[in-house]
C-alpha positions in Angstrom: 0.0 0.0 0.0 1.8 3.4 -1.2 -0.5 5.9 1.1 -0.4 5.9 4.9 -2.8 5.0 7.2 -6.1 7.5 6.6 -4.9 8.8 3.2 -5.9 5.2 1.9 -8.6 3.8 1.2 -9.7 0.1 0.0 -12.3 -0.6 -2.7 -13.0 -4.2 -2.3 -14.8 -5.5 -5.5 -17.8 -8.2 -5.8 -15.3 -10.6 -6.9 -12.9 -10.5 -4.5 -10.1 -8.1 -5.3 -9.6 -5.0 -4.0 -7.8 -1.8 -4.9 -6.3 1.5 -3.0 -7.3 4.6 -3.4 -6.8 7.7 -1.8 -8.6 8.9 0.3 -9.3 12.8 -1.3 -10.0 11.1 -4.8 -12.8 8.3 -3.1 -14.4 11.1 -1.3 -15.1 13.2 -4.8 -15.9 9.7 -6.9 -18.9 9.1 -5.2 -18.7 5.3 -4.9 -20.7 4.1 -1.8 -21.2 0.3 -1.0 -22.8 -1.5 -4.1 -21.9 1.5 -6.6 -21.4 -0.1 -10.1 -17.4 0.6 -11.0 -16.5 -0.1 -14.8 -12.7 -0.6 -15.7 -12.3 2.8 -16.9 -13.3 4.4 -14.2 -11.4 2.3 -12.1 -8.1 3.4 -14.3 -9.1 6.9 -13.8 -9.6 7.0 -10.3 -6.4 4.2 -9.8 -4.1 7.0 -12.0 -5.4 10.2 -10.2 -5.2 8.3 -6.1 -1.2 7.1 -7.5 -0.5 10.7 -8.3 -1.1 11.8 -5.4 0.4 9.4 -3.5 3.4 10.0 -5.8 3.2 13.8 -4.7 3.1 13.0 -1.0 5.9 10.6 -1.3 7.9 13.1 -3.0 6.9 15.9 -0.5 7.9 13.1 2.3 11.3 12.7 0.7 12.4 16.2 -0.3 11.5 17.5 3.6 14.5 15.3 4.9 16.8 16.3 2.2 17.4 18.0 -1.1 17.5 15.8 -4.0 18.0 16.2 -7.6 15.1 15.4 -10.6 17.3 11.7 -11.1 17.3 11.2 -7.5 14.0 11.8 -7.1 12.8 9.9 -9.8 15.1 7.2 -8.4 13.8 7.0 -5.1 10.0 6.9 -6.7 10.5 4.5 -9.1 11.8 2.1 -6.3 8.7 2.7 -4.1 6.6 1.3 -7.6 5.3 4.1 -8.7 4.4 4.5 -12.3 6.8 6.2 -14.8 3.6 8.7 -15.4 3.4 8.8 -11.7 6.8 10.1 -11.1 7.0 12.5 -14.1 3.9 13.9 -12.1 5.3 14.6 -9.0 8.7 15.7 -10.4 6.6 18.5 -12.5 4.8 19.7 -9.3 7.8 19.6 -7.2 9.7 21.9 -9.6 6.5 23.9 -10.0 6.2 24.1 -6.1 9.8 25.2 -6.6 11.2 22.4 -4.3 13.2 20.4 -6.8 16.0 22.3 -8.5 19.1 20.9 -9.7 20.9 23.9 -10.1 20.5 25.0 -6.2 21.0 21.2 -4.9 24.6 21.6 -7.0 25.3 24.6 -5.1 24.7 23.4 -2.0 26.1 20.3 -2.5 29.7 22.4 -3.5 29.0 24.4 -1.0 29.1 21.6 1.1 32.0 19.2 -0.1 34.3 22.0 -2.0 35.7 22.4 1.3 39.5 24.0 1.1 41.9 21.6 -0.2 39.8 18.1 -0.1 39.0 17.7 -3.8 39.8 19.2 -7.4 37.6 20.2 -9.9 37.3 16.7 -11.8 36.3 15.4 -8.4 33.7 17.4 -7.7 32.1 17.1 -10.8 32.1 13.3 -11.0 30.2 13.6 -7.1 27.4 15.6 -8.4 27.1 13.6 -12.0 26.7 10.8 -9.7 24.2 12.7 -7.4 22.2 12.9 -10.8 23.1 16.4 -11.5 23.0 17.2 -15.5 26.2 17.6 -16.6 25.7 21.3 -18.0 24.1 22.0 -14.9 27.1 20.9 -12.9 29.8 22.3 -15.1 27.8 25.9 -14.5 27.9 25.5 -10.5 31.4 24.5 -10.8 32.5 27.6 -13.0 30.6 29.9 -10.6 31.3 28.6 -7.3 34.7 26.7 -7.9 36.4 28.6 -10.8 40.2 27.6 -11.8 41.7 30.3 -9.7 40.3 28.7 -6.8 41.0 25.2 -7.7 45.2 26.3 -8.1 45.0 27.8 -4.9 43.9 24.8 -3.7 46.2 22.7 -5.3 49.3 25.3 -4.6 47.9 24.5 -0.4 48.0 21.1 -0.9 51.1 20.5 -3.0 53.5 23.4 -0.6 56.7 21.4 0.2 56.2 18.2 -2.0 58.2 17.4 -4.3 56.8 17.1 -8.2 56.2 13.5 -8.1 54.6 13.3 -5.1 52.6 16.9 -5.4 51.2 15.1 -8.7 50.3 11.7 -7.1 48.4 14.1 -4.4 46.5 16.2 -6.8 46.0 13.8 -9.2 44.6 12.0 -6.6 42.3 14.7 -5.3 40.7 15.1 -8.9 42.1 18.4 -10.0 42.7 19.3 -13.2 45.6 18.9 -15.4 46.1 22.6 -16.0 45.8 23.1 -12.4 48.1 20.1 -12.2 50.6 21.8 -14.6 51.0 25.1 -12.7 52.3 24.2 -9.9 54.5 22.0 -11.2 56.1 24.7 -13.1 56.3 26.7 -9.8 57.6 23.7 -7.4 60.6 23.8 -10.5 61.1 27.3 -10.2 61.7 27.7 -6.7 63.4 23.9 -6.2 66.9 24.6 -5.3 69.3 23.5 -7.9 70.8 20.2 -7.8 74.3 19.7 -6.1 77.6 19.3 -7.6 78.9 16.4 -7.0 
């Protein structure tokens, strides 16, 4: 049973199955005990009670955390909601203006672009796999984490390493080659020459 305790309601039929409905869309059908209920009807009122059951499920989910249009989807689809279902409630969460991809990328960058933890390549792998559309993600990243930032990052975290190991840490770390590139050039330059034997 998708709803919760009064939102549902069963419709037990004369031959012995039943169905669930919610509660909002049995109150405005009309059926009492004995009404006749053709298949179509059934569909339509099945289609409209799994919407909103959809929505509330939705609702339920994005109150304990952001979550992306994928994730979302994600999360409803496993639950067994309808493909029509979930397209449903994604529409009227974005319409509601609590599903955005754009402002869970920011907050998620916010969150994990801490100083010095991960490059660029990183961090756009962890919101690709948060379900973030890549244009999306590549837009929060140039806004919020632009290449300046990311070589400051990687001149912090490389400061006293040598080249070899400065590139096994930042390659590491997922920054970018370029990034990658400066500060090798700048360990080099300031590396005291090698010693005469």
């Amino acid at each position: 049973m998708k709803g919760a305790g009064g939102e549902a309601v069963k419709i037990h039929l004369a031959d012995g199955s039943f169905y669930v409905l919610h509660a909002e869309v049995f109150a405005r059908s009309g059926l009492d005990q004995g009404s006749p209920l053709d298949p179509q009807a059934l569909a339509t009122l099945l289609t409209r009670s799994e919407r909103i059951f959809a929505r509330r499920r939705a609702l339920a989910l994005l109150s304990r955390a952001a979550h992306t249009r994928v994730g979302l989807a994600r999360k409803l689809a496993a639950r067994g909601f309808s493909a029509a279902a979930v397209r449903h409630a994604l529409a009227r969460m974005a319409e509601l203006g609590y599903l955005d991809d754009r402002a869970f990328a920011e907050a998620w960058l916010r969150l994990h672009a801490a100083p010095g933890t991960r490059g660029w390549k990183a961090l756009f792998k962890g919101l690709l796999g948060r379900g973030v559309p890549r244009a999306v993600a590549e837009e929060a990243l140039e806004d919020l984490y632009p290449a300046e930032v990311e070589l400051e990052q990687a001149r912090g975290l490389a400061r006293g390493l040598s080249p070899q190991d400065a590139i096994r840490k930042l390659g590491a770390r997922g920054f970018r080659t370029r990034a990658i590139s400066v500060v090798l050039r700048e360990i080099r330059k300031t590396a005291p020459p090698p010693r005469e034997e």
